[in-house]
N, C-alpha and C positions, 0 to 999 in steps of 0.2 A: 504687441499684445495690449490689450483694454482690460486696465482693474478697476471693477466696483468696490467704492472705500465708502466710509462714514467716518465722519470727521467728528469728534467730540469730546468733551473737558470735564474737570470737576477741577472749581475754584482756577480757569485758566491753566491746568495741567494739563496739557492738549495732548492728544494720540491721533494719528488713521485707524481706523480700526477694519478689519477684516474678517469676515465671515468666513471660516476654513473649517465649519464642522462637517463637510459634504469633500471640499475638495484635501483634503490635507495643512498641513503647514506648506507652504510655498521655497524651494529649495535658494528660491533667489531673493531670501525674505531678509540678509543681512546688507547685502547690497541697496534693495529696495528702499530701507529704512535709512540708509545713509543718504542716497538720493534725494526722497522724499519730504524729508524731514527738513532738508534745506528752505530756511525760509528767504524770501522775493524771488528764489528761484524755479520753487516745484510749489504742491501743499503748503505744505510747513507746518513742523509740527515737534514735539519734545521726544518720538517715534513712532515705532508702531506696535498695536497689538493686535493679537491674533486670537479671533475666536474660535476655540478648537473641541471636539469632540471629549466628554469626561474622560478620568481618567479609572475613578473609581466607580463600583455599585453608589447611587442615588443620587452622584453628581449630573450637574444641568448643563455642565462646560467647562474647558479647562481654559486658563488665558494665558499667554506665552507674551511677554513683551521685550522690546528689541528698541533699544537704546538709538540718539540720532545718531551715534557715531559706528550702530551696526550691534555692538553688541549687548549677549543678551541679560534681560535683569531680572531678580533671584523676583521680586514683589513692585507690587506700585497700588496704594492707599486708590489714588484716586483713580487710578486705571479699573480698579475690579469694582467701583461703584458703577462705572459707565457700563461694563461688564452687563451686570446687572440691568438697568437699565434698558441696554440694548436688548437682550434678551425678553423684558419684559416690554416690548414695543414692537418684537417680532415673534409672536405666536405663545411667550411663554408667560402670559399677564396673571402670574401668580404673585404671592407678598414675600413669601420666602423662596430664594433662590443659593440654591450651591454652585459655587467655585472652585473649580480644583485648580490647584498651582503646581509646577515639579517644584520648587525648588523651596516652597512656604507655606504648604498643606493647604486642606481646605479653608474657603473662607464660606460662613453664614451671611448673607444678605437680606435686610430686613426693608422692606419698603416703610416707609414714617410717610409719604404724603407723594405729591406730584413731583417726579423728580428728587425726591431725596432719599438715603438709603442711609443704612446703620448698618455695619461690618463689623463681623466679630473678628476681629485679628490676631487674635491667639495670645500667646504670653510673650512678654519682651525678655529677656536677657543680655545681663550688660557681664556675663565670664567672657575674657579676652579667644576663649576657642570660637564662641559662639559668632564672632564677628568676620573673619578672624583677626586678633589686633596681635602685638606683637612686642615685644620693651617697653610694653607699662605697666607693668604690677599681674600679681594674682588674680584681681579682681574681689566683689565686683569691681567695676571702673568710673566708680561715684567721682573721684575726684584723680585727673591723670596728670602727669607733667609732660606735655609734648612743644618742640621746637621746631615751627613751619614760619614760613614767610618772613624770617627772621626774627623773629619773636619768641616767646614758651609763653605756651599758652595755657590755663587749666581746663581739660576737658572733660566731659561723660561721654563713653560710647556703649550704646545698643544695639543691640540686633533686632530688628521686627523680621525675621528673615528674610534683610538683606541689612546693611552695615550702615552705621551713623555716625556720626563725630558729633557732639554738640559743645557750643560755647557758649557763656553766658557773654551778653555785651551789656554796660555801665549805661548807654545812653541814648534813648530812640533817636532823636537826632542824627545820630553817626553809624546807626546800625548798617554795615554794607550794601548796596546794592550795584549794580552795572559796575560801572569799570572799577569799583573801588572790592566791587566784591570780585572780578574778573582779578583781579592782583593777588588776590590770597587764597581764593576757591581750588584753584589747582593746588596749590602749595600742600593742602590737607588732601583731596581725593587719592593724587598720588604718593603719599607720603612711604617710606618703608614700615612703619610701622602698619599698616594695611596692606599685606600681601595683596589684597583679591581690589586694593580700593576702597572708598567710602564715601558715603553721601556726608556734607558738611550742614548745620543750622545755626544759623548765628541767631540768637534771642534774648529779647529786652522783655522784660517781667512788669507790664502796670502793675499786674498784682496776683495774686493766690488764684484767680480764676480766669487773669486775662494778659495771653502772652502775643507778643510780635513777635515773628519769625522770616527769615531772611534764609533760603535755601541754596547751593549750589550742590546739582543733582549729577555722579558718579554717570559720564557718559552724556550726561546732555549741559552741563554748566547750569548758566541762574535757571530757574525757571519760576514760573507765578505761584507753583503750591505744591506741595509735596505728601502725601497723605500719610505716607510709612515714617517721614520725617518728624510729623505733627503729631504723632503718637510717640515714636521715640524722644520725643522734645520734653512731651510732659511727663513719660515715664524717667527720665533725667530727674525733671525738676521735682517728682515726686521723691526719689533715690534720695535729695540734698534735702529736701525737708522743705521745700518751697511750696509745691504743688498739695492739695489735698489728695487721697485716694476715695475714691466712691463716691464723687462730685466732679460735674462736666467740668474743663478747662477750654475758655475758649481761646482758637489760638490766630490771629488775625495773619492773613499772608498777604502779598503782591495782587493775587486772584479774587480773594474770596475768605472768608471764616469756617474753620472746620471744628468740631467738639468732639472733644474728647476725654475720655471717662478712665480711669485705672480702676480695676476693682484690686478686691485684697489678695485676690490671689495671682497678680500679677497680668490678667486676663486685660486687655487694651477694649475697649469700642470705642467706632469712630460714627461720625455723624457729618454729612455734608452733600451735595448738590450732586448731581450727572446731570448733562445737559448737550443735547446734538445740535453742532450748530450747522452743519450742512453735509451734502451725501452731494457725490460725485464720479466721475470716469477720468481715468488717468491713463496716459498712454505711458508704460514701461518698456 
């Protein structure tokens, strides 16, 4: 069997993306992704997502995405930009565009220019149900005590619906990446204190408006950028009193720069690129 994909990124967070608002979601779509996702081997890619029929009245499209390792994840920042995007390059060249998610409600999509989009992400919450996290306090969970990779580490975790861990790190220099971050990334994703799992961000703070961030993504390891990350990051740093609210934070990744805004009522917007870099046939 011959599948038509579209390959595409925001800030290097790469997906296949697939057209399934005519044919369904595809029954062989966890396999698929574990397959395909293999990089020098197949595509390659951090998974797949799947563009699927709304789910709601006045929705434009639902998006489903499927981790490289098969399974499926609750949101992805950078995935419903490209969403967007795609959508606005195949027949639906409006400025505002709706996204249904199952598992993180709708998102709003704001065109800002060629390529770039502003998502309204909804509210974050850092209560331990909401993640779900597990022996560390009440909440919120501004500041945690947790023990991975041999260490205790002080963390924040949020939920942009789906699960974060965040750490602050001392020093851009040594901020993890590849194999140093390959050594401790598992240690948090799996940890018991995350029943369901967690996406991890390690970040070094130049300042009030401009963060490094280093991600290892729940299901796919390092990757270039993380969107749902990049908002839980600043919504951390605004919790601790770092971050301003109601002024963008920019937040520099592996990929690319993403901005992001807390307002006062806890409501995230994010701001950053979608971009196709090739359309292709794949024999499954």
């Amino acid at each position: 069997m011959q599948l038509d994909f579209t390959k595409m990124h925001g800030c290097g967070n790469d997906y296949i993306y697939l057209d399934c608002r005519e044919t369904g979601l595809p029954e062989q779509i966890a396999d698929w992704s574990r397959k395909l996702s293999r990089r020098h081997f197949s595509i390659g890619a951090d998974g797949i997502i799947c563009i699927c029929p709304p789910v709601l009245a006045g929705g434009d499209a639902t998006m489903r995405m499927f981790n490289a390792d098969g399974s499926e994840g609750r949101m992805c920042g950078n995935g419903v930009r490209c969403v967007a995007q795609y959508l606005y390059e195949h027949g639906m060249a409006k400025d505002v565009i709706e996204i249904d998610t199952l598992m993180a409600g709708r998102k709003t999509l704001r065109r800002l220019g060629d390529g770039m989009w502003q998502a309204d992400m909804g509210r974050f919450d850092a209560s331990p149900d909401a993640l779900p996290a597990v022996g560390l306090g009440a909440g919120p969970l501004v500041h945690a005590d947790l023990v991975a990779a041999g260490k205790s580490w002080d963390v924040a975790c949020v939920s942009m619906g789906n699960p974060h861990c965040i750490v602050e790190w001392p020093d851009l220099d040594t901020l993890p990446t590849g194999a140093a971050l390959a050594e401790i990334g598992p240690s948090f994703e799996k940890h018991p204190a995350f029943p369901e799992g967690t996406n991890t961000e390690f970040v070094y703070v130049r300042d009030p408006h401009h963060l490094v961030m280093r991600v290892w993504e729940r299901g796919s390891g390092e990757t270039l950028a993380c969107g749902t990350g990049a908002c839980a990051t600043v919504a951390a740093m605004v919790l601790r009193g770092v971050c301003p609210r109601g002024e963008a934070v920019q937040v520099e990744l592996l990929g690319g720069t993403l901005s992001i805004t807390i307002d006062a009522d806890d409501a995230v917007q994010m701001a950053g690129p979608a971009e196709t870099a090739f359309v292709g046939r794949v024999e499954v």
